[in-house]
N, C-alpha and C positions, 0 to 999 in steps of 0.2 A: 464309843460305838461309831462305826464308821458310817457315815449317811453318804450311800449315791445318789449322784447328783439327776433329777430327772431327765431324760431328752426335750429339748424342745418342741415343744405341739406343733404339729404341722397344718398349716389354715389349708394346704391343697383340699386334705381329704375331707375338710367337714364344707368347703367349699362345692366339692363334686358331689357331697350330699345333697348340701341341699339343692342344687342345680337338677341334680333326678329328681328330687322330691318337686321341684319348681316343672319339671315337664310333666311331671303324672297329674299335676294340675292345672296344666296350661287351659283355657277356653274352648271349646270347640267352635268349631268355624260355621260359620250363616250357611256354608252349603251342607254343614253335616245337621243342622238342626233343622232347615228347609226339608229334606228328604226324610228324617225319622217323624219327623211331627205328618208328613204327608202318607208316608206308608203307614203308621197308626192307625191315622185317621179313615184311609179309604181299609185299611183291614177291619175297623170297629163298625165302617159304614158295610161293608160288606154284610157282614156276622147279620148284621141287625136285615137286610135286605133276604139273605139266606132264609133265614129264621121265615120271616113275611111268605116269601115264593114257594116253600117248601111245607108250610104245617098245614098247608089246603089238601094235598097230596097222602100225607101221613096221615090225618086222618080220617081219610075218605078208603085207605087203606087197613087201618086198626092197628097205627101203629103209635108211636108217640109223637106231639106234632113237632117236639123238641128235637129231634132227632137229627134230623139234617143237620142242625146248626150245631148240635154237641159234635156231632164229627167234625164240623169245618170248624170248630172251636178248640177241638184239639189238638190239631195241626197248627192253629193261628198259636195255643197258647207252648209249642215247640218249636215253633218259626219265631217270633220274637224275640226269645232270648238267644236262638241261634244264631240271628241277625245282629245282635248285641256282641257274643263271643267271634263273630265272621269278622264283627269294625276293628277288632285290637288285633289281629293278626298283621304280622307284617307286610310288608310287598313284596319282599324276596321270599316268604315262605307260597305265597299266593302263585308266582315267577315258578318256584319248583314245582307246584304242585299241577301244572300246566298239563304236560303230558299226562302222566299217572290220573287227571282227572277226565280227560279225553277217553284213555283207552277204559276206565272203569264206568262211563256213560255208554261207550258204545256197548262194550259187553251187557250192560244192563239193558241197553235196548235189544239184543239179539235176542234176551231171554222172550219176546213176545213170540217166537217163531217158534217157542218148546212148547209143552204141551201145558207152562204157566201162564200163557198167554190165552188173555181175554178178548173175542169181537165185539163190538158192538155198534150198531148200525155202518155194518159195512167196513169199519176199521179195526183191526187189529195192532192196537197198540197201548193195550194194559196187560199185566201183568198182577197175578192174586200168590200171594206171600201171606201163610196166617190169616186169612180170611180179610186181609186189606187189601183191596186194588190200589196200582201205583200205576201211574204212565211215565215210564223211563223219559220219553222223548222232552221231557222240563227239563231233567238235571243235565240233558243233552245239549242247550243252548248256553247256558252258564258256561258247560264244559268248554263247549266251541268257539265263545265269545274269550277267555282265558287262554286258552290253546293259540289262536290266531295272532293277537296279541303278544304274545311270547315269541314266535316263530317269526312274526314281522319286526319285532324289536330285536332278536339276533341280527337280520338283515336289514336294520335301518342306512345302515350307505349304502345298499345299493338296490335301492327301492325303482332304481332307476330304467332298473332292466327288467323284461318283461320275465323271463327265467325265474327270476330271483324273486317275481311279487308270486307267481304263479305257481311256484314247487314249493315246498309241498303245499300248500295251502288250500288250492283249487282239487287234485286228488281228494289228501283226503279230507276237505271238507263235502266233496263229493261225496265218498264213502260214506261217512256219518250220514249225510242227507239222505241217501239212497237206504241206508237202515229203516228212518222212518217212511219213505215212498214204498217201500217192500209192503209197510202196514196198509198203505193205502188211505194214509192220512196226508193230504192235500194241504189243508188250515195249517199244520203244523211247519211243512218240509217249509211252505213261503216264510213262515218266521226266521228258519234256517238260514234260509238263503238272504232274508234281509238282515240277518246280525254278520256274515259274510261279508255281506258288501259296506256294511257299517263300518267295520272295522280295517276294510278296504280303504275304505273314506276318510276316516280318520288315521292312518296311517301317514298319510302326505302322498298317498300315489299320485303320479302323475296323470293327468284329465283321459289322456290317451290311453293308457294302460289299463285306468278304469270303468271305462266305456266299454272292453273284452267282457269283462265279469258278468256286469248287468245284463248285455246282449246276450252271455249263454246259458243266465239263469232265465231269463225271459223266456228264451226257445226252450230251457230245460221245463220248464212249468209249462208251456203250452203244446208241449210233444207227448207230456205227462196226461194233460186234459185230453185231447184229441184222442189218448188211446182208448177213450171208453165213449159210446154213445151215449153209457147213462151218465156219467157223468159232464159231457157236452150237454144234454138237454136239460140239465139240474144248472149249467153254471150260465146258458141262454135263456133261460127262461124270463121271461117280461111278465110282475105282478103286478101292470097299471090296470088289468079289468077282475076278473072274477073269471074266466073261461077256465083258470089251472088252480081254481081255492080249493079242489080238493087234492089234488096232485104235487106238483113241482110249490106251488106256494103258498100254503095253509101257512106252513110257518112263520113267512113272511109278513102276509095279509095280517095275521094276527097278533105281529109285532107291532105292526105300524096303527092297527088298533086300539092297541091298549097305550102307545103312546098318545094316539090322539084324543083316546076319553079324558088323560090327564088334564090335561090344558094347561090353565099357567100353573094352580095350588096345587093340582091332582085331587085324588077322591079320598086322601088320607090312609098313612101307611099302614098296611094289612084290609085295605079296604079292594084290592084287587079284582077284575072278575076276570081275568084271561086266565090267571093260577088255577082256576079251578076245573083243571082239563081241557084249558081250551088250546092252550100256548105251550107247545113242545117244550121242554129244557128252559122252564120258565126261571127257574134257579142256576143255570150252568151259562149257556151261550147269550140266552137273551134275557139275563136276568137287567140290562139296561131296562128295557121296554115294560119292565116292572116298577123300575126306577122313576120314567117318566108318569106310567098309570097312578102312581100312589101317593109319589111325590111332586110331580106337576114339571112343567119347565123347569122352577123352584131347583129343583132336586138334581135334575141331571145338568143345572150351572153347575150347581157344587159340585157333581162328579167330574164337569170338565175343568172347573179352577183348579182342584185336588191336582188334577194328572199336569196342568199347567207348573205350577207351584212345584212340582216332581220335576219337571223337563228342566226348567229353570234351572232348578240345585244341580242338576246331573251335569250339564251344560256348563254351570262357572267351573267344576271342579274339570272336565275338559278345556277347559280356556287356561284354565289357571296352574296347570301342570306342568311342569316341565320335564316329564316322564313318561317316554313315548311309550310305554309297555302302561303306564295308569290312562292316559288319551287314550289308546284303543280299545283296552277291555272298556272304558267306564264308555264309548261309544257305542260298542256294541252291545253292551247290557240297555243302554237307555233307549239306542234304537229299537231293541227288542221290547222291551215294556212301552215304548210309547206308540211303535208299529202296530204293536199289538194287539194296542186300546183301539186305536184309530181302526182298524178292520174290523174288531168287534163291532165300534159302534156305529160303524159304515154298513155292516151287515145289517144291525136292527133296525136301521132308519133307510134300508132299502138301497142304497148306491153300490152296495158287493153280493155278489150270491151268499148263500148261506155255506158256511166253509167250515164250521164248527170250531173253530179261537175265541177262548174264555177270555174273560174281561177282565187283566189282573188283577190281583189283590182282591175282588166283590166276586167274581164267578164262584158256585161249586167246583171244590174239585180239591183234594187236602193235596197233592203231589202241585201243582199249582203254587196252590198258596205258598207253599214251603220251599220252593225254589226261588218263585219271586221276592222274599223275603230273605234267601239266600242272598241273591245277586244285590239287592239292597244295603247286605252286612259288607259285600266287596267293595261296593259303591260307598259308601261309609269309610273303609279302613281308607281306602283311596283320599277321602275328604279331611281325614285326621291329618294325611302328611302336610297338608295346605299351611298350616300356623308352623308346622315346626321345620319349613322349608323359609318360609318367609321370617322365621326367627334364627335360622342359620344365618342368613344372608345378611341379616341389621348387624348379627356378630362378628360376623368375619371380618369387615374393616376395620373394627374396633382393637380383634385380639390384632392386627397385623399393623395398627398404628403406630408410628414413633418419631424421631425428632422431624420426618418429614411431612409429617399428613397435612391435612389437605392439599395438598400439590398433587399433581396428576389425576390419571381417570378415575371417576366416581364410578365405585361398583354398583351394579344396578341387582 
């Protein structure tokens, strides 16, 4: 009986084995565990806050007092793992999806101007699908902070020229913007404009170049304000006496109230007395000044370390990239969440007019939360490349080693 002889085994293929099996368990990096451990955190502090601001409301209405927070519960509990599925996505699938998620935001914001489009206090920018309101203008920041990003990474040589930073980008980042100013949401378009300029900034534009932007989003917002008297006397208004506590600044007054009963402890959570009819959108815009009444000074450190400890992460994985399309979106997303915060809580503590921008991750609002938690998973997949970029690089000398190494330049 004739026996053939077997091939010999080849160690390539069980080598490239386990070298994948070796990346799917690589570490993940300090900035990708900074950012999930902080967006958890301020989403579980949120929930818990919701819950507090809202069951005063519900049941003074007859309704359940759980309610508010089973819906922002529901969103939180399809925003987490979406944020989880968003980090394993590639770069260049994120890179394609630039456009096509541009033009599928702004379409989703037009729909405000059909007859699905919901007002409320003076803006027009939700839309009711199935008996759930959404505000397109979220998935619109993601969109535009990605889009830019993209568009300025095609033109990375020639940043240099004013054409090239400004087409298309200032159009149609116009356009998009003007979608939402159509609605007559003011809070919203400034977020617009500052993930723009974010991404402007991070770009490497030149000092000169990017001095145009600012100076015509500046005129554009204050061309915007001036065209309404009520909105000029809503955005002048001074809450240092009591003359407009019923008018232009109840809102206000009663923010800055309920922060100062707190003190340092606060009066203990769910111990609130502004929730109970006194304090406008005591769960949505100023659900901080809930934060401070309940939980004290105490309470809104921890909200400001949370957002600190965010900015940080977001920031090495900007430092530490060497992917000018992962530097500008992950700029203009953190711009966006930290602008964001920072106007919030500039509102509640009186140095901004009242402008109606949720406080991410802790406001009411499920279309919110689940964007923010979106741009979190990009922020993330962004964070994964960090190890496996810095483990490219240990390798490459090594496979390219031979009778001469170390002689010459040390790759960096």
């Amino acid at each position: 009986m004739t026996q053939v002889a077997r091939p010999p085994r080849s160690e390539s293929g069980g080598l490239a084995a386990r070298v994948s099996l070796g990346r799917r368990f690589v570490p993940v990096s300090s900035e990708f565990l900074m950012i999930t451990s902080t967006a958890l955190l301020l989403t579980l502090f949120g929930l818990v806050m919701v819950l507090s601001a809202t069951s005063a409301g519900a049941i003074e209405s007859g309704q359940n007092p759980m309610s508010g927070a089973l819906r922002q519960g529901i969103f939180a509990v399809l925003g987490v793992p979406l944020m989880f599925l968003i980090s394993r996505l590639p770069v260049k699938f994120l890179k394609r999806m630039a456009w096509p998620a541009l033009f599928g935001a702004v379409a989703l914001q037009l729909l405000v101007f059909t007859p699905l489009g919901i007002e409320d206090g003076g803006n027009r920018n939700w839309i009711s699908i199935a008996g759930f309101s959404l505000q397109p203008s979220e998935f619109l920041k993601l969109a535009l902070a990605l889009w830019v990003a993209y568009v300025l990474l095609r033109k990375h040589a020639m940043l240099g020229t004013w054409h090239q930073v400004f087409i298309p980008v200032v159009p149609v980042g116009a356009l998009a913007i003007g979608t939402v100013l159509g609605g007559k949401d003011l809070g919203t378009a400034m977020v617009l404009v500052l993930i723009l300029l974010g991404c402007l900034f991070f770009s490497g534009v030149k000092l000169r170049l990017f001095i145009i932007p600012v100076i015509l989003g500046v005129v554009a917002v204050l061309a915007y304000a001036l065209s309404s008297d009520d909105r000029m006397r809503r955005i002048t208004a001074t809450c240092d006496d009591m003359s407009l506590y019923y008018t232009d600044c109840y809102q206000s007054i009663h923010g800055i109230w309920g922060m100062a009963s707190g003190g340092i402890f606060g009066l203990g959570l769910g111990n609130s007395q502004e929730k109970y009819g006194w304090l406008p959108a005591a769960g949505n815009d100023f659900i901080f000044a809930i934060v401070g009444e309940e939980l004290g000074l105490i309470g809104c450190i921890v909200v400001l370390a949370l957002f600190t400890f965010f900015t940080i992460g977001a920031f090495h994985v900007i430092r530490k990239t060497d992917d000018p399309f992962i530097r500008v979106a992950a700029g203009g997303i953190t711009v966006w969440i930290v602008g964001q915060a920072v106007l919030n809580i500039g509102v509640v503590i009186g140095l901004f007019p009242v402008m109606g921008v949720p406080l991410p991750f802790m406001s009411q609002g499920g279309t919110a939360l689940l964007a923010v938690l979106m741009a979190c998973g990009v922020l993330l997949a962004f964070a994964r490349t960090l190890p496996a970029e810095s483990g490219q690089r240990e390798s490459r000398p090594s496979a390219r080693r031979g009778p001469s190494a170390g002689r010459g330049r040390v790759a960096q």
